[in-house]
C-alpha positions as CSV (number, residue, x, y, z in Angstrom):
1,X,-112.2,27.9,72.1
2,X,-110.1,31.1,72.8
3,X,-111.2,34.0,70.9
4,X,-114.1,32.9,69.5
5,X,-117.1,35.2,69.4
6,X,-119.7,33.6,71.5
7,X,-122.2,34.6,68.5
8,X,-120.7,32.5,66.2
9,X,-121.8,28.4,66.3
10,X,-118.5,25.9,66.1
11,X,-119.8,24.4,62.7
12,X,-120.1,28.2,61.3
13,X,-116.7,29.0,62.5
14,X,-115.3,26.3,59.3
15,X,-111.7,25.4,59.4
16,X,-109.8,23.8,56.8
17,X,-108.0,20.1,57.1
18,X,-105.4,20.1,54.5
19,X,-104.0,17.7,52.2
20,X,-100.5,17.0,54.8
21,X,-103.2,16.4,57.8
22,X,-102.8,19.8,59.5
23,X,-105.5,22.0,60.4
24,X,-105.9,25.8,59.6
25,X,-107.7,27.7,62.6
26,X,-111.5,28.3,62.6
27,X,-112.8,31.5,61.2
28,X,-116.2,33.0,62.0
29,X,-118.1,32.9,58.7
30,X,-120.4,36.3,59.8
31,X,-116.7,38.5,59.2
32,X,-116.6,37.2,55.7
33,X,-120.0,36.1,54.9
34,X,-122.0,39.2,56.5
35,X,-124.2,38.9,59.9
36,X,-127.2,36.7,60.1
37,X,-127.8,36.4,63.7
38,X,-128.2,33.1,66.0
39,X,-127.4,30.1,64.0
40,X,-129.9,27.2,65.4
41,X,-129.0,24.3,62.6
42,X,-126.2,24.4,59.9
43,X,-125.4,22.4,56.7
44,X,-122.7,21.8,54.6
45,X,-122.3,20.5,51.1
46,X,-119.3,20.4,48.2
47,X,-121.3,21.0,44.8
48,X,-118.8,21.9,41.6
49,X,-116.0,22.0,43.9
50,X,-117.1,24.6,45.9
51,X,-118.4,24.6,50.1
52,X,-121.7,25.4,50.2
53,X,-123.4,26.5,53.6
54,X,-126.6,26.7,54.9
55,X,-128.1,27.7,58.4
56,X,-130.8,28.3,59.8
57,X,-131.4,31.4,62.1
58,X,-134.9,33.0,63.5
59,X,-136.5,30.4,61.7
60,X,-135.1,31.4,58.2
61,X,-132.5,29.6,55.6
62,X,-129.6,31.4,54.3
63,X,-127.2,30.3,51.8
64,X,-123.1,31.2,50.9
65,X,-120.2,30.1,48.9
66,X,-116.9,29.7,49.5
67,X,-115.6,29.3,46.3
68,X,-112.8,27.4,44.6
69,X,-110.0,30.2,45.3
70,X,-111.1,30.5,49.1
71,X,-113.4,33.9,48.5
72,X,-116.8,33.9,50.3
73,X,-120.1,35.0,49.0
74,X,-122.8,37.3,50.9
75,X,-125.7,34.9,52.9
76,X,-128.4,34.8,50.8
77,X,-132.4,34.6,51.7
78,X,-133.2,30.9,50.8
79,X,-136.9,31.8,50.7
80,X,-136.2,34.6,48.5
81,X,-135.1,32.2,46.0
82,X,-136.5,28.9,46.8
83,X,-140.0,30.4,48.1
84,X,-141.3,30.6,51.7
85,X,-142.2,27.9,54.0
86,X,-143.2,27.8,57.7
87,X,-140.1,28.0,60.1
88,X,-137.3,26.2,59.7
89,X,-136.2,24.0,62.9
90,X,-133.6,21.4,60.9
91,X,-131.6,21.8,57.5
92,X,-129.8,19.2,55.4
93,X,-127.8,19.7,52.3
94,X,-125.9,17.3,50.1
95,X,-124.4,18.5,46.5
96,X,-124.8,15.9,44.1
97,X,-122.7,16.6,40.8
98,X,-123.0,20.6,40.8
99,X,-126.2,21.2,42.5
100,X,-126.3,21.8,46.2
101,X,-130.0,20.0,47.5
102,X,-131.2,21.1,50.4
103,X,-134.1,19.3,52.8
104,X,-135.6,21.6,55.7
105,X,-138.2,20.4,58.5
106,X,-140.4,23.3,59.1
107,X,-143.1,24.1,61.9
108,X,-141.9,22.1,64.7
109,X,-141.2,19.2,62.4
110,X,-144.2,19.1,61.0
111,X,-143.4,20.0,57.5
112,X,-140.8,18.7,55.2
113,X,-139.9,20.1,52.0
114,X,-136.6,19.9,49.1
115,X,-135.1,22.7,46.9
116,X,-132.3,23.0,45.3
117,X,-130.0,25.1,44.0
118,X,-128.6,25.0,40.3
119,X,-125.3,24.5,39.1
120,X,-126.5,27.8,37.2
121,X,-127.0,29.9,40.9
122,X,-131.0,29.5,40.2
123,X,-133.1,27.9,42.2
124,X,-135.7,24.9,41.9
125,X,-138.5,26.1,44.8
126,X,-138.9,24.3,47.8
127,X,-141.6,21.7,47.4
128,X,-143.3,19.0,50.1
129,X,-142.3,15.7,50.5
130,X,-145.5,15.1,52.4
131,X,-146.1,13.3,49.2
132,X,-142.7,10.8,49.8
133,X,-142.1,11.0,53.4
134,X,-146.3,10.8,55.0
135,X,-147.5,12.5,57.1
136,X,-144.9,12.2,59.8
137,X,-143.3,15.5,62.4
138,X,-139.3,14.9,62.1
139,X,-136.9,15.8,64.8
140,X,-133.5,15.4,62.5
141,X,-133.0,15.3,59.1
142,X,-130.0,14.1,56.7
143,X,-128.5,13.8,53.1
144,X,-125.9,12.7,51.2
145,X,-125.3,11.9,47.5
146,X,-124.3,8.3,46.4
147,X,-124.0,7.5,43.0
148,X,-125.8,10.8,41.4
149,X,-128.1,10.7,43.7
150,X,-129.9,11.7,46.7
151,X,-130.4,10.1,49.7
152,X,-132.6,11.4,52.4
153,X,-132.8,10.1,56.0
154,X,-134.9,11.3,58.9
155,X,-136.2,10.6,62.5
156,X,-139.6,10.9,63.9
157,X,-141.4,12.0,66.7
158,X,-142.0,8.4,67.3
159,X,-138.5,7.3,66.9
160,X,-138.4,6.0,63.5
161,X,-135.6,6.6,61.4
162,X,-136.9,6.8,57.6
163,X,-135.0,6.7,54.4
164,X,-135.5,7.6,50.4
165,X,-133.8,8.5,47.4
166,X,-134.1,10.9,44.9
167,X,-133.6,9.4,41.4
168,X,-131.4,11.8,38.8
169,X,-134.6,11.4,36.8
170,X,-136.4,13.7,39.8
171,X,-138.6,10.5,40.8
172,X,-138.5,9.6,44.9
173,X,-138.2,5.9,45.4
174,X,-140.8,5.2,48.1
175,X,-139.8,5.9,52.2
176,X,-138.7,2.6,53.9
177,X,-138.2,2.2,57.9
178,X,-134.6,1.8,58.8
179,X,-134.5,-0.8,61.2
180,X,-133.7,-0.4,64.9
181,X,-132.5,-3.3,65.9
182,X,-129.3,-3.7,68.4
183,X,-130.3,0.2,69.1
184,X,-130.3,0.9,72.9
185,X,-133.0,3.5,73.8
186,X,-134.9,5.6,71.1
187,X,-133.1,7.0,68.1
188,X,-131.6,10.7,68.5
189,X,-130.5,12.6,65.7
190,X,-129.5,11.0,62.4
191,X,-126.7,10.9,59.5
192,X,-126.5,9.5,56.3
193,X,-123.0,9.1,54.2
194,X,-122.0,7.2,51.4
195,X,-118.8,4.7,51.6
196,X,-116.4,3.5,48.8
């Protein structure tokens, strides 16, 4: 892409389909969100009609906003809000009403934890979902909101795509296999979206 700064990831570089069909052109998010270094895994989410972002770089989450009259916000430390976890290898986010939820794998997969950040800019800490998912290592992870609520999706080491929901009421329905069939070869990365 000519002119883009070899730093900068495509999916950090956001552009803008409008309403007519036509495209604006991408933009580097460090020039308007500040620096954060080499972006490994990205996430984006629309929660009270804002974009939310999330990335992962040297193992760490950072959040920004670009808000409803096109002004960004500085990357924040996720752990600074959320709390620390081990590092962060894959990140999912999915706003559902005007909370932006966001699902990490941590330590190589090996870990698996949810926060999520308040309509209010506060943050519910990260917590495991050892206790919903097993004990399983991940190699993708993916969300999306249907119906107010939360649906997670993941694949494992041993090439099984997983899937649960988080309730409005906070409750996790219980982790069902996704079945396979008709799939050539293993599973690769996963992605989960609601239709009409």
């Amino acid at each position: 892409m000519p002119g883009k700064s070899p730093a900068c990831l495509p999916p950090a570089c956001p552009a803008l389909r409008k309403a007519d069909g036509n495209w604006t052109t991408f933009g580097e998010v460090a020039a308007v969100a500040g620096p954060i270094g080499t972006v490994t895994s990205i996430a984006t989410a629309s929660a009270a009609g804002q974009l939310q972002v999330a990335a992962v770089s040297g193992g760490k989450a950072y959040h920004t906003i670009r808000n409803t009259t096109g002004n960004w916000g500085t990357w924040g430390n996720v752990a600074q809000a959320a709390g620390a976890t081990g590092p962060i290898n894959y990140i999912a986010m999915a706003g559902v009403g005007d909370d932006a939820h966001i699902v990490t794998s941590t330590d190589s997969g090996a870990n698996q934890y949810h926060a999520m950040r308040k309509a209010s800019g506060s943050w519910d800490p990260f917590t495991s979902l050892s206790g919903v998912l097993g004990t399983i290592t991940t190699r993708s992870v993916s969300t999306t909101h249907v119906n107010g609520e939360l649906q997670v999706a993941v694949v494992t080491t041993a090439n099984q795509p997983l899937h649960t929901i988080r309730h409005a009421d906070r409750t996790w329905a219980p982790t069902t296999p996704v079945p396979v069939t008709g799939i050539k070869g293993n599973p690769g990365n996963i992605t989960i979206t609601g239709t009409l």
